[in-house]
N, C-alpha and C positions, 0 to 999 in steps of 0.2 A: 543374237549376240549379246552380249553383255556388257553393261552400260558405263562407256570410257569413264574414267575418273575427270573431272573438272579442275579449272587451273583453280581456282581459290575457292575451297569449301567453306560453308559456315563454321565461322568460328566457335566452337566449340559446344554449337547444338547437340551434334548427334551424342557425344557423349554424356551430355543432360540431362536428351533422349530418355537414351538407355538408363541412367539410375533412376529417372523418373518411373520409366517403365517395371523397375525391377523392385523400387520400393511400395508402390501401389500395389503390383499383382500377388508381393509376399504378405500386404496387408489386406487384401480381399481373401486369400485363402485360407490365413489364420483364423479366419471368422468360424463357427462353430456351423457345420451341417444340419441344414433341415432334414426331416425324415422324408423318402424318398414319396410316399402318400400325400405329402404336401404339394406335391406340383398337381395341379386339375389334369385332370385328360379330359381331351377335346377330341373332336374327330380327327382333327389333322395330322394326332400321333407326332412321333420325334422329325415331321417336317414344317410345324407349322412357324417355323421362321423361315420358310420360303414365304409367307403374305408382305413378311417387310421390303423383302427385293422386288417381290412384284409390284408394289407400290411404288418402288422407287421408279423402277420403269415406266408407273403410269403414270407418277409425276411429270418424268420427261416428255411422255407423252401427248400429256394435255397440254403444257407448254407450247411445244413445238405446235399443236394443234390451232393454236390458239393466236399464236403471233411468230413463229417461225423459229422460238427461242432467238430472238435478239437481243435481249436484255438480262445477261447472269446477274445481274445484279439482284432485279427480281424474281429470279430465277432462285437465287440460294435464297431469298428469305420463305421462299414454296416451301422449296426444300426442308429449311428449317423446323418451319411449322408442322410440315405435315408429319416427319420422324419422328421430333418431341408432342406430338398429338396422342402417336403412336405408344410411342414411350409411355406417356402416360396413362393410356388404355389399358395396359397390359399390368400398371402396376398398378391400378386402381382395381383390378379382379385380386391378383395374389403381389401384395409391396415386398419388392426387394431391394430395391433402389429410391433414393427420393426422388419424388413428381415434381415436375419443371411447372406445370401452372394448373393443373387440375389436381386436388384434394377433394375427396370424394366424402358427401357426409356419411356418417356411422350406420344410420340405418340404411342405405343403401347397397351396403357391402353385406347384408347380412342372407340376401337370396344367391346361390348360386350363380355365376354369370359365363357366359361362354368365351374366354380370355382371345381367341384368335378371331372371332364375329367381330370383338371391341375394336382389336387392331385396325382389320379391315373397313369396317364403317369412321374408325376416330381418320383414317386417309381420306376416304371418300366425301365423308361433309364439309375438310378442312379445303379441298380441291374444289368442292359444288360450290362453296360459297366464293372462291376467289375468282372460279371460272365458271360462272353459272351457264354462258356459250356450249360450254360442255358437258352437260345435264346429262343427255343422251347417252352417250359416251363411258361417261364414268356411270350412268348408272348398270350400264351392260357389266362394266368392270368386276363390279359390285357383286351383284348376282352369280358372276364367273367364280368370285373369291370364297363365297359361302355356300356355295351350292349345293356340297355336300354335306353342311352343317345340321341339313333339315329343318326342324322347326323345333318347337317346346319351350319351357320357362328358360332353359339358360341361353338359348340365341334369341330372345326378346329382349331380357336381361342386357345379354353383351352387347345388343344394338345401342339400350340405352348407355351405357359405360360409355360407348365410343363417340355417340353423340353428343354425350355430356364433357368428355375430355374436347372433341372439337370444337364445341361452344367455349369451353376455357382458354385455348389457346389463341382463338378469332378475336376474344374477349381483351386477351391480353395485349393484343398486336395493333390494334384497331387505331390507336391514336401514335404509332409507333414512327409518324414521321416519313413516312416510306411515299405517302399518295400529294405531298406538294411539290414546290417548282423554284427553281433557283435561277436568276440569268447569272451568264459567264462573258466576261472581258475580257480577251485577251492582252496578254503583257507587252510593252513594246520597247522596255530595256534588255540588254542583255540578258541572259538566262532564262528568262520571263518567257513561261509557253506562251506560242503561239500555233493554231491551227495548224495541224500535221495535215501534209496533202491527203485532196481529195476528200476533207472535210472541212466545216464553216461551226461548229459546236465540238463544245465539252460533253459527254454522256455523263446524263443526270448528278448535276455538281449538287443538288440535295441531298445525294445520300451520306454524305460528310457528317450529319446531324440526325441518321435514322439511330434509332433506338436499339443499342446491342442485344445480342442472346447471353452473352454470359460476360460480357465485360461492364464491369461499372460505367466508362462513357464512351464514345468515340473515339477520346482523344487518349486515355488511359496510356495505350502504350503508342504513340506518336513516335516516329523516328525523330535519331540526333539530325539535326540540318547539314544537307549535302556537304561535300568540301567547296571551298570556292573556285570559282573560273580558271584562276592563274594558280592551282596549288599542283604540286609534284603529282597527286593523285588521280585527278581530274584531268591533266593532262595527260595521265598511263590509260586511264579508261576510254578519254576522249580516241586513243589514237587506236585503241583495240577494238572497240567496235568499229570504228572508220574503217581497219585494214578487215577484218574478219565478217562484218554484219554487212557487208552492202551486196547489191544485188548484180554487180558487176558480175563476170564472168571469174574476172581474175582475182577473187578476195580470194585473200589467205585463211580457208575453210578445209578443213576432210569434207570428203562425200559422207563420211560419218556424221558432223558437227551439222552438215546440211537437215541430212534426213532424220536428226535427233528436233530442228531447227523445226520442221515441219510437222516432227509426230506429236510435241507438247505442245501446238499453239490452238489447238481449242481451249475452248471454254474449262477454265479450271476447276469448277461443278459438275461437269460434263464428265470430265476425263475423273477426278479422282471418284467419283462414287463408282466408274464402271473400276476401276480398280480395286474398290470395295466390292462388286457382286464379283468380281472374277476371285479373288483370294477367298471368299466365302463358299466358293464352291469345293476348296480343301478344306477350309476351317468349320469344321462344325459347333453352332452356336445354338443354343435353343431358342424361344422365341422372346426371353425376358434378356437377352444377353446381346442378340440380332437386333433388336429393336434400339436398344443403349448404342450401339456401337454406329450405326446410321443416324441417331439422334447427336450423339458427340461428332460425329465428323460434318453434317450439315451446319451444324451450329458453331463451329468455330470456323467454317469456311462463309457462312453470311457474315461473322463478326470481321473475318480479313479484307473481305471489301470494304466493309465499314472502316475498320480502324487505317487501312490501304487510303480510301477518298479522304478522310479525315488530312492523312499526311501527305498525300499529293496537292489536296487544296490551299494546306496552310503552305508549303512551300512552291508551289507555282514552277515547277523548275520545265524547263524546253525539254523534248525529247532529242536525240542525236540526229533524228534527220534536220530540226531546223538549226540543232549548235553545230551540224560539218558548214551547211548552205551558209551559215551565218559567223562562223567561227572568225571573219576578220574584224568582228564588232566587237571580241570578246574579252581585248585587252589581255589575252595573251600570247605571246610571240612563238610558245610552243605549237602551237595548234594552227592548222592552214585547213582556210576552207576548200571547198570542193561545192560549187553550185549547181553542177548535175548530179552529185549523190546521190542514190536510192538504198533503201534498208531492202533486205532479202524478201523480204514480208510486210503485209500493212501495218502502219502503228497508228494502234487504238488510240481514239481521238480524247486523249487524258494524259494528264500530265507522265513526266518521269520518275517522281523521285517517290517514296519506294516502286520495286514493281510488287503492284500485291498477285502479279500471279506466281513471283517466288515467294509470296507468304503466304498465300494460301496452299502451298505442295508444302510447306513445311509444317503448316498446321495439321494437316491433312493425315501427313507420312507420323507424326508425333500421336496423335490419338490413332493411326488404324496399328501404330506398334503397340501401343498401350493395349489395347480390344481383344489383338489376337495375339500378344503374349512377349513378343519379340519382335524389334526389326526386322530381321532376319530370315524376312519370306520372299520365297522369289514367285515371281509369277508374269506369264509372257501374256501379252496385249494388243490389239490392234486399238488406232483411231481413226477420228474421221474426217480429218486432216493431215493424214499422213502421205507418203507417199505411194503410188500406186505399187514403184519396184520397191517401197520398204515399209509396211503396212505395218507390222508387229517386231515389236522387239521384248525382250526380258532384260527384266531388272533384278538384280540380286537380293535387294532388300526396299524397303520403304525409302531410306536416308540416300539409297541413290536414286532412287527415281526423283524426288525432292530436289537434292544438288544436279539432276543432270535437266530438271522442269525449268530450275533459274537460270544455268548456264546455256538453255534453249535461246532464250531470249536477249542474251550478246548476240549467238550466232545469227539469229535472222534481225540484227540490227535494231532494236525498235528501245533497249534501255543499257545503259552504263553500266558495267559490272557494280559501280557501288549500288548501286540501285536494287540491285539483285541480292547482294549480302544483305542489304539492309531490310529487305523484305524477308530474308529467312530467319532473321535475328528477329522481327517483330513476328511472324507467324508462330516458332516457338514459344515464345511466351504468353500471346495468344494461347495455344493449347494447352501449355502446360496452366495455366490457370484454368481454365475450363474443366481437368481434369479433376485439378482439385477441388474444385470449388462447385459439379454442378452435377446432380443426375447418380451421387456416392450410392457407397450398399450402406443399405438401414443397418443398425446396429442387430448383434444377434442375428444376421441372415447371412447365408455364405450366398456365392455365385452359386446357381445352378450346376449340378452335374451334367456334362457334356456327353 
């Protein structure tokens, strides 16, 4: 089916979107064509931007290997590194784009190097080193990726490039704020989070202060501060997730709104990048264009948690299950609590305000419009938290899967619609910075011919 419209869309993202989309991709094509003997040939021929998806998957897989993927947080800054590694690999054989943290010296560029060996090793060192548990593992990976590469000066070559980009990127991250510890208090005024059932912590309130991929700081794009307790607004939201997010029998939900409730609640790393391999399997990318496009979308999605913790820390706000339980403390008369209330689904033990997992679908949906040319792709999906009777659904375009990712997250009760606006308003700008600002085509080089 096709993905209902939401009661209150981002305010005027999608159409940003789109001229952002449409003035970058007329100014990438203006660019003057290389001659077509310019791109190396490697063994892998016009598929070797399948190495970047399979890495992506072995990303996930060493994760999950690893500690069961419990932590997206640490999860997209994997993520991050190991696509911008990648990224880098590939344009340190032939530059088309600018390098995110490896610049290659002069005479190194001057032997031959095997551009899809680089890719593959710049994933594999940046993974060995983070999960060296998985040595084993990823080095099977490895060997599976280049195997038909054979041997000779330019898969020696390429080995080195790739090692040399993942040394750059470990290089760059290494004090990046990500490996200390923060304690958390809960609030005990009004508003003020406090421990959402069935947990006693906040999930790692350091990352508030880890070190962006493409945003000058954490706090860069910080949301405006929630409305207050007793405003007209707060009390429309207050009383819309109350009727629509609880896990009563009798909320005021569609079996639609449910099963939309259930299919976006995984891991927002999780879900958008298989979104990214599933539209790549129409989209044909080469391997300098594949790699950009999984390098941009990781990296604005670790910067959404970042800048997401940034703004849930500095404002502290309760989630809806403890402002229904608590609502007669709240000093306002609109609002009546309810002390058995339950949200549809569990709410992650961090604050409310923004939700960055509607920032991170709109950063998401904003660079994979950019990459492959247009919003306006449709592509059907399953996840892994959906429901058994509704596993997969399609989406029209990026901009609704985006709007219908945050308007998930009223239905199964866990954030406040402004919460949700306000994380699509920040993931925006998120990307569209990132767009401008990281990873452009060198001057004098067009995109790749497709």
């Amino acid at each position: 089916m096709n993905a209902p419209s939401t009661d209150r869309p981002s305010p005027g993202s999608s159409g940003r979107r789109l001229m952002l989309v449409a003035a970058l991709a007329l100014a990438a094509l203006a660019a003057p064509s290389p001659a077509d003997a310019a791109t190396p040939k490697t063994w892998c021929a016009d598929r070797c931007d399948q190495i970047v998806i399979d890495w992506n998957l072995r990303t996930y897989e060493t994760i999950k290997a690893t500690d069961g993927y419990q932590n997206p947080l640490a999860a997209s800054r994997t993520l991050a590194m190991v696509h911008l590694a990648m990224h880098d690999a590939v344009n340190a054989v032939q530059p088309r784009y600018q390098p995110y943290a490896y610049v290659p010296r002069a005479e190194s560029t001057k032997m031959e190097a095997d551009v899809a060996v680089a890719a593959a090793v710049a994933a594999h060192d940046v993974l060995a080193a983070l999960y060296p548990k998985q040595m084993e593992m990823l080095s099977a990976a490895l060997d599976a990726s280049i195997l038909d590469a054979g041997a000779g000066a330019a898969v020696e070559q390429g080995k080195k490039v790739g090692a040399a980009a993942a040394a750059a990127m470990l290089a760059r991250r290494a004090t990046d704020g990500s490996q200390v510890d923060e304690a958390y208090r809960p609030g005990t005024k009004p508003g003020e989070y406090r421990f959402v059932p069935g947990t006693d912590f906040v999930i790692i309130p350091h990352w508030r202060s880890v070190t962006p991929f493409t945003m000058h700081s954490p706090e860069q794009f910080r949301v405006p501060p929630p409305p207050a307790l007793t405003s007209a607004q707060y009390t429309a939201d207050f009383n819309e997730v109350k009727a629509t997010g609880s896990k009563a029998s009798g909320a005021r939900r569609s079996a639609d709104q449910t099963a939309y409730a259930h299919y976006w609640y995984e891991f927002s790393d999780i879900g958008w990048n298989r979104i990214a391999r599933v539209v790549s399997r129409e989209k044909p990318q080469d391997l300098w264009d594949r790699a950009r496009t999984f390098a941009l979308l990781n990296a604005v999605i670790a910067d959404g948690y970042i800048a997401g913790w940034d703004s849930k820390m500095h404002y502290n706000l309760w989630r809806p299950v403890t402002a229904i339980q608590r609502a007669a403390d709240d000093g306002n008369p609109a609002t009546s609590p309810d002390a058995d209330w339950a949200s549809l689904l569990p709410t992650p033990p961090i604050m409310d305000y923004p939700s960055t997992h509607s920032s991170l679908g709109e950063a998401a949906a904003t660079v994979l419009a950019y990459a492959f040319g247009s919003d306006r792709v449709p592509f059907t999906m399953a996840t892994s938290s959906a429901l058994p009777t509704s596993p997969a659904r399609t989406l029209a375009s990026f901009s609704a899967a985006a709007r219908e990712n945050a308007d998930s997250r009223v239905r199964a009760g866990i954030h406040f619609r402004f919460a949700t606006t306000a994380g699509l308003e920040q993931g925006d700008k998120i990307a569209q910075q990132a767009i401008r600002a990281v990873l452009n085509p060198l001057p004098n080089v067009a995109r790749a011919s497709r």
